[in-house]
Every structure is written in structure tokens, then in C-alpha cells.
N, C-alpha and C positions, 0 to 999 in steps of 0.2 A: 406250464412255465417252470424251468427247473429255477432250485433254490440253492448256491451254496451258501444261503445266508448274512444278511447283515450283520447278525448279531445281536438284534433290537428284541431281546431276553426281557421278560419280567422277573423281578426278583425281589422276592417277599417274608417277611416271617422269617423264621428258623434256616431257608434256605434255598435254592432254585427252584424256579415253578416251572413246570416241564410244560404246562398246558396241556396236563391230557383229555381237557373237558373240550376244547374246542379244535377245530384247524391248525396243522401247525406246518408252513410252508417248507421246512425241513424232511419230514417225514411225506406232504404230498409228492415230494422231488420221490422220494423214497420209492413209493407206491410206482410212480412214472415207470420207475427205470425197472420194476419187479422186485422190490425189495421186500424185506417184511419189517422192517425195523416202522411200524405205522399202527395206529391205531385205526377206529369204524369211522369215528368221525372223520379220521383224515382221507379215508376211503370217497369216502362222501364226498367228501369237498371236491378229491381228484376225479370224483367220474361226475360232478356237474361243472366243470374247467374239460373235462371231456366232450360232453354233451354239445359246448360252444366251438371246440377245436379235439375234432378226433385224432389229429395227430403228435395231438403233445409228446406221447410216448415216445415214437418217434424222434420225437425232436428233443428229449430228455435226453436222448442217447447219443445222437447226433451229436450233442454238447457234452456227451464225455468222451467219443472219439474224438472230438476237438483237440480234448486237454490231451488224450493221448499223441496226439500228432507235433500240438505245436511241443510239447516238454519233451519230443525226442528228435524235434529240428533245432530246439535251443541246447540240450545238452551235446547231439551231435554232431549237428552241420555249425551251430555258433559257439559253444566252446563254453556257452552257461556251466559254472558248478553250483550258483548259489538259488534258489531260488523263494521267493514268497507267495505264500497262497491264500488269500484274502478274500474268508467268507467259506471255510469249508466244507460244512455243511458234513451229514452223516457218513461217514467214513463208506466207500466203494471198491472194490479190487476190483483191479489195478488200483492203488491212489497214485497223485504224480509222483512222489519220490521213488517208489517201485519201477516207472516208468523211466523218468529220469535215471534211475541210477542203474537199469538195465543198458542204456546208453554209458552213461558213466559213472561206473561205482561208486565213486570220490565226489557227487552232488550229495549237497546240503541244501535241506528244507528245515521252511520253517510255517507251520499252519497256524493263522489266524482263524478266532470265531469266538464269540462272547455268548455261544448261545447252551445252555445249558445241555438241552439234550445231546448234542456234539461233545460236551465234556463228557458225557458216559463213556461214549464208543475212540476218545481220544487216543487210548493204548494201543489198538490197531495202527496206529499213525507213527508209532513209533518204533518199530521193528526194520529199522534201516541195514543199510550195509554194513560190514564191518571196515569199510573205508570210507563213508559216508558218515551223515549225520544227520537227524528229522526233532524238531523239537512243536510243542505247540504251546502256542500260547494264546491267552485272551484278550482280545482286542475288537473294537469296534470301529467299521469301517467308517464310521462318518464322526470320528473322533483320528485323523490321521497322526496327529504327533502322538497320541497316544500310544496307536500301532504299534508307529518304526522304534519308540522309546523302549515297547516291550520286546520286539523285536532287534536289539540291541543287546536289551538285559540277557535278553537265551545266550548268548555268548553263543550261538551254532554259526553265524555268518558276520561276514565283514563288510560292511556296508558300502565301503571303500574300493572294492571289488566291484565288476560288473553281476546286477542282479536281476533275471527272472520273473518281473511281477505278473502274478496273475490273478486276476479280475473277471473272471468265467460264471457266466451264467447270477452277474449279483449286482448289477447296478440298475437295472430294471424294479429292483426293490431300492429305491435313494431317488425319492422324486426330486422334483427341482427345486423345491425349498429346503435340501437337505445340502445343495449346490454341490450333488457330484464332480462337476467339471473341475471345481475347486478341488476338490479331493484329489482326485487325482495327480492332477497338478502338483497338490503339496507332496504328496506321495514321489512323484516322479522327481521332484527339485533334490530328493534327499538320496536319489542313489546315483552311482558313477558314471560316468560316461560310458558308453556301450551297454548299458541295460537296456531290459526289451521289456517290453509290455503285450501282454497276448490277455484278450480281451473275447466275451462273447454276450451278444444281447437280443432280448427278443424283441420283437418288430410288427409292427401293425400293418406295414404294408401292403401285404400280399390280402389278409384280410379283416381290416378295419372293426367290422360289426364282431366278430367274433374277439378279439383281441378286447373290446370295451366289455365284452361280459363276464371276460377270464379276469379282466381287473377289476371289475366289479365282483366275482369270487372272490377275489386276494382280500379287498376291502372291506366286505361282510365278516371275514373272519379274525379282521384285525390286523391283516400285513399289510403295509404302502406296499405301491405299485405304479410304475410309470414305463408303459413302452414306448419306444423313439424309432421314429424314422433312420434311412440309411443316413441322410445329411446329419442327424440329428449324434448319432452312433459314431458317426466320423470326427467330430468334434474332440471324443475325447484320443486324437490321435494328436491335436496338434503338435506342431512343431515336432515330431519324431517320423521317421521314414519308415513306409512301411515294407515286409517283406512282400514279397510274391506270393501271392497274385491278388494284393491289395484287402482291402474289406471286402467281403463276400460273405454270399449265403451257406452256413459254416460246413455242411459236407463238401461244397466246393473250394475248401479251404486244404489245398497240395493231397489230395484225394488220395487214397492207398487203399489196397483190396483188403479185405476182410477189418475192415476198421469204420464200424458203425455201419447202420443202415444203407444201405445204395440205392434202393429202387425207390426213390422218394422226391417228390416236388421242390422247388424252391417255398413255396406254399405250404406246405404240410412241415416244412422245418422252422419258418416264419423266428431264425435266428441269425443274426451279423454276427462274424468272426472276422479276428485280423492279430496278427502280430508285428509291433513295429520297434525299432532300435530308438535311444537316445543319445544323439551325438554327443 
């Protein structure tokens, strides 16, 4: 299950607690995709979420060809400059604004995440273009005025403007008494007309029993977790249009050669993707 995080940080004493004693769904995202930014225990955790679904890795990857695709069909077939990235989780390269601004130098980012171990690796995030601009700030997704307020204050984007949100691989962690749907909502009410929303989620569909032990992983180590159906994932589209070729299973989402895994199941990625406008 990748993580770009909610943000749902402990914070204690003298100053952030990174959690290196136990699971932190940050770093397993890490592990997924090969990274080394992870500790033993996070190890552990990612190869028993293994054990129940061997192809998470896979499907960790899958969801950052994702963000690769859809941030270089908003910045260059829709004309995005502005973009938000909500829940970003341990900084990657490519990250979008790299992406984006390979499209279009002149894209502004701004990264959201409350989660502390993300604030280490934050400076990474910020090495934009020199006609661009990246800022990050701390925010938690299931606090949305909070957000957009901090996202505001960065002074990097104009709200007023059409904006970019993206919600990749992080509402899977916002069960339903944290009322994602609301969330979004709020979030979406507050940018311009012609904002787009590219989203990615994981899904039980294809296989149920393994899906209930990977969230039962999540839950032992202390992260919520809630995965949704395709009906369930299409909800948070309402009332916006979506692009081609609708929600799909996310390497089937405008597929391009050498951009994330190919030879790979609808099953073994057991991830919804979709990007959709806001009239």
C-alpha cells in the first residue's frame, strides 16, 4: 500500500517523534519502491503486507508512474502552472514539480505533509526551476482549511488561478469517520474553475482476503486504513468531469512506454486512478 501520508505525526516532548521504534507507513512506501530511507522494523512490516500481496512493489511504482503521467498531461496538454500535493510523503526523483516543470518550467508547487520524517528530507523539494517555484508546507489532510490557509500563506500560488490537486496514493489512509469525501469537497470548493483533481487509490477488488490483512498490517502498527471499492473511489469525483479514459486501474491510466511497470495485472496493481476537471 503506498503512503504519501496523511500527516497523522506524533508530536511530543522537546520535539517530533520520528517513530523509529515501530512501523512508519512513510518509509514502508520507501522500502516498496527501493528506497533506503527505512528502518528494520519498517522492513518487516513491508515484507509481511508482502507476504499477503506480492505485488505491492509493483503497484508502489505503478502509483508513481501515475503521478508521472497525469503532472505531464496537466502541465502540458491542460495548461496547469499551479499545482498541490497533498500527503507527500519521503521525497522521490523524479518528484512532481521536476516533472511538471520539465513540461513547463514556469509550474508552481506547493507540498503538503505534517509528518515529520518528510520534514527532514523537505529540502530536496525545493530545488525548482529558476522560472518556477516549489514551497512546502505543513498541513494535515483531514484538517482542509487548515491546508489551503497554509497553502496561501507560502505566497508560491494563486488560488484564484486554476490548480492541480493531487491526492495520490493518501486517502486510503482517512477512513470514513475522518469523512474524506468531505474533505475533498472542501478542498475542491476552494480552488478555481478549471482545476483538476488526479487522484489514486487502493482497492480490494480484485483481492479481498489479501487487502483485509495489508490493513490489518496498517492497523497493528498504528496507521488507519480503509480500502474502497471502484464505486466506492468514483465518489470522490463527483460533480467534476473526468479525463480519458475515465477511473481505471492506474497503469491503464493513458499508458506510455517505459513509464512504470508494463507487464503487470489489473490484480497485482489492485490501484484506481483518475484525473478530472472542475467546471
Amino acid at each position: 500500500m503506498a503512503d504519501d501520508s496523511t500527516g497523522h505525526s506524533e508530536i511530543g516532548g522537546g520535539g517530533a517523534e520520528l517513530r523509529q521504534d515501530r512501523p512508519h507507513s512513510a518509509r514502508m512506501y520507501d522500502y516498496y519502491l527501493g528506497g533506503k530511507t527505512n528502518y528494520a522494523v519498517d522492513r518487516e512490516a513491508a515484507e509481511e503486507v508482502t507476504r499477503h500481496f506480492p505485488g505491492i512493489g509493483a503497484a508502489a511504482r505503478v502509483n508513481r508512474a501515475f503521478m508521472h503521467r497525469s503532472a505531464r498531461y496537466l502541465a502540458g496538454h491542460c495548461g496547469i502552472r499551479q499545482f498541490i500535493d497533498i500527503g507527500t510523503g519521503i521525497p522521490t526523483a523524479p518528484n512532481l514539480h521536476e516533472v511538471a516543470q520539465e513540461a513547463a518550467p514556469d509550474a508552481r508547487v506547493v507540498y503538503v505533509d505534517n509528518d515529520p520524517i518528510v520534514l527532514v528530507y523537505a529540502d530536496e523539494l525545493l530545488n525548482s526551476s529558476s522560472q518556477g517555484a516549489t514551497a512546502y508546507v505543513e498541513g494535515d489532510v483531514t484538517d482542509p482549511g487548515s491546508v489551503l490557509a497554509a497553502v496561501e500563506e507560502s505566497g508560491c500560488l494563486d488560488l484564484e488561478r486554476p490548480v492541480g490537486l493531487s491526492l495520490h496514493a493518501l486517502l486510503h489512509f482517512v477512513p470514513d469517520d475522518r469523512d474524506p469525501y468531505g474533505i475533498v469537497r472542501t478542498l475542491l470548493d476552494r480552488l478555481a474553475p478549471g482545476s483538476y483533481l488526479s487522484l489514486s487509490h487502493c482497492t480490494p477488488d480484485f483481492d479481498p482476503v489479501a487487502w483485509a490483512g495489508i490493513v490489518e498490517v496498517y492497523h497493528s502498527a498504528g496507521t488507519a486504513a480503509q480500502v474502497r471499492s471502484r464505486a466506492e473511489v468514483l465518489r470522490f469525483f463527483d460533480g467534476l468531469t473526468l479525463a480519458d479514459p475515465g477511473l481505471v486501474v492506474a497503469h491503464r491510466w493513458r499508458p506510455q512506454a517505459a513509464s512504470g511497470p508494463s507487464l503487470v495485472t489489473d490484480a497485482q496493481v489492485s490501484l484506481y486512478a483518475g484525473v478530472a476537471q472542475k467546471a
